[in-house]
C-alpha positions, 0 to 999 in steps of 0.5 A: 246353459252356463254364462258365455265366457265372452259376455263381459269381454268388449270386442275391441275389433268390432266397436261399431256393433257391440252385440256382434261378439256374445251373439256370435257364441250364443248361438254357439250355445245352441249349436247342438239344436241348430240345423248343419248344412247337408254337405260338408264339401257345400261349405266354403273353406278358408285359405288357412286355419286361424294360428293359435295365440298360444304356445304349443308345449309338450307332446301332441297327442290328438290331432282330429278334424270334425264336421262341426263348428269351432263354436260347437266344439267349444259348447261341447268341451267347456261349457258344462254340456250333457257330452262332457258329462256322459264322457266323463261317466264312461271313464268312471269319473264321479262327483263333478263339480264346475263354477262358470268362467270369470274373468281374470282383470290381471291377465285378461282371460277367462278361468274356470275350474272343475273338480271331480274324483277319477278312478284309477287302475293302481295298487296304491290308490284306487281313487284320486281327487283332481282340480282342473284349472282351465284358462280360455286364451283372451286372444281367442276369437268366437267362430275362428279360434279358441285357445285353453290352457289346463292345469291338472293337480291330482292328491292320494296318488304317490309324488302328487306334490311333486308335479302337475299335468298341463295340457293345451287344447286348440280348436281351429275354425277350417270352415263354416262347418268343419274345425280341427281339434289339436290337444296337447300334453306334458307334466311340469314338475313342482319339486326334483325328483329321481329320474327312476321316479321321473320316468314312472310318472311321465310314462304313467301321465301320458298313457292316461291322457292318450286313453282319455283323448281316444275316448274323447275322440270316439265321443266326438265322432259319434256326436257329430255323426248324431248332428249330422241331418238325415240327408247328409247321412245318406250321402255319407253312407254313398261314400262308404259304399264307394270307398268300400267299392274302392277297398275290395278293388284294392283287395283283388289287385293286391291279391297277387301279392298276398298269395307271393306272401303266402308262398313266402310264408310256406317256403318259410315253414319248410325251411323252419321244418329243414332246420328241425330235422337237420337239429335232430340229425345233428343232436344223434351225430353228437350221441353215436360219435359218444358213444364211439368216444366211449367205445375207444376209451374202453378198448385202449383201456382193455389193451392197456391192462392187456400189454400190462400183464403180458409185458411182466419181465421174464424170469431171469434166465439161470445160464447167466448164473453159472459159468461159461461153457468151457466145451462143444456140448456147453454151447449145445445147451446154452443155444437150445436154451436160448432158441427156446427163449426166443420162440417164448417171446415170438409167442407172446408178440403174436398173441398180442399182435392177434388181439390188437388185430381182433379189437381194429375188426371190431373199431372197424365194423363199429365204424363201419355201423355208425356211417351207414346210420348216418346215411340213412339220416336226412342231414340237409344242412351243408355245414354238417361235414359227413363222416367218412370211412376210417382206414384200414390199412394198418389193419389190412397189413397186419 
């Protein structure tokens, strides 16, 4: 085990015993190999969690509390031990390198720095070589509160002399054998930079350090499940089964509710159904009303060239030509001939009035077909107005 960060640092609080201080954290040291109590809830609590000499800046992103002491939980973060090391293999992080803490004579607290290579997930790099600054609060107190500062400065990756990743870590004492772990991070940026570029690297910053403290928090909930002795994990696994007890009693009160949502979700799919079919009804009401567009479109074409044809003017008449008639046997002729014209032109009106009925029969019937497709049709929506039947009655007249 490295040397403890508190071995050169006098204990202004306790001057009658010297000792107490760096015997207080070599016992932390050897925290991993000493015996926890069977019973977390056999510990006595104190009122309050010891307050954090340090500010708490950026974003909280782990907030966890473990049946562990504080100074266990520092000997396993800070200290060079086995955890940290495997933690860090699993997250493929290689090449580790960590000096001891030293004290700092300027500000009074420890500093220690770690160096390691992290593999990273990027188009532009695949590696990055990192130095970690860490700088141990000097107001922290062994067995009650310990406050790191760490300063992350990364190279090879884009923009990596334009910031830095600070992050803070807060280890509370709750009890004799319970503590709290808060970790908090932001980035500080050395240089100005876009506020598109900006964006990138804060979302990219804090996604690494939420994937980091989820395994950092799997890792210490299995290594304190580990410590915990035989006895307490059988009171714990009586636990489970109790909430597990709890959880199926749960289950069946909230049954009622999940088959309401089931019946919700069936009405939903029928409506979803309702609104297909009513899309579909819609859609080949769009086609037959098209084509009926088409249909009358042709007809009054048809009567147009029809009217053009018939309503040439008539030949002039040759009466007009020649010189009033002057006797009985005059106006005879000239009547005749006017007769004959007038029943020239009754013929023409009646062939054309005889066609225009015969096209109305068949608007009507074409209709007539369209309306009773749209009966058959299942149109559910109410907003889809139904067609009715066109009138007849000009065509009855004629």
């Amino acid at each position: 085990q490295p040397p403890s960060p508190f071995e050169e640092l006098p204990n202004e609080e306790e001057d009658e015993d010297e000792a107490s201080g760096p015997e207080m954290f070599a016992s932390a040291r050897e925290a991993q190999h000493s015996e926890m109590p069977t019973d977390v809830s056999d510990s006595s609590d104190t009122a309050e969690p010891p307050e954090c000499p340090s500010t708490h800046e950026g974003r909280q992103i782990l907030n966890l509390t473990l049946p562990m002491s504080v100074d266990q939980l520092f000997t396993l973060l800070f200290t060079g031990s086995r955890f940290f090391h495997d933690l860090l293999t699993s997250r493929k992080t290689y090449d580790v390198t960590e000096s001891n803490w030293q004290p700092c004579p300027e500000t009074g607290n420890q500093l220690r720095q770690l160096t390691y290579t992290v593999t990273l997930n990027h188009a532009m790099a695949k590696a990055a070589q990192t130095t970690e600054t860490q700088i141990l609060h000097k107001a922290s107190r062994p067995g009650h509160v310990y406050a790191i500062d760490c300063d992350v400065q990364s190279t090879g990756v884009p923009y990596c002399d334009a910031f830095c990743v600070k992050s803070h870590y807060c280890l509370a004492r709750l009890s004799d054998n319970r503590s709290r772990l808060c970790i908090y991070g932001c980035v500080r940026y050395k240089k100005s930079v876009w506020g598109l570029v900006k964006a990138v690297i804060e979302k990219n910053t804090l996604q690494g350090l939420e994937g980091f403290c989820n395994d950092l928090e799997s890792a210490l909930l299995r290594e304190a499940e580990r410590l915990q002795p035989s006895g307490s994990k059988l009171k714990q696994r009586r636990r489970r089964l109790q909430c597990n007890n709890r959880s199926n009693s749960n289950r069946d009160r909230s049954s009622s509710s999940q088959a309401g949502f089931g019946s919700s979700f069936g009405l939903a799919r029928v409506s979803e159904g309702r609104r297909l079919a009513t899309s579909t009804a819609v859609k080949l009401l769009l086609v037959l009303v098209s084509l009926v567009l088409l249909m009358n479109v042709a007809l009054l074409y048809w009567l147009w060239t029809s009217a053009a044809t018939s309503d040439k003017p008539p030949a002039l008449d040759v009466w007009m030509l020649e010189p009033p008639p002057q006797n009985a046997q005059d106006w005879v002729r000239l009547m005749s001939q006017r007769e004959a014209f007038h029943r020239q032109r009754h013929d023409l009106w009646q062939r054309a009035l005889h066609d225009l009925r015969h096209q109305l029969h068949t608007m009507e019937s074409s209709l007539q077909r369209l309306q009773d497709t749209l009966r058959v049709v299942p149109v559910t929506n109410s907003s889809v107005p139904s067609p009715t039947a066109p009138s007849t009655s000009s065509s009855g007249d004629l």
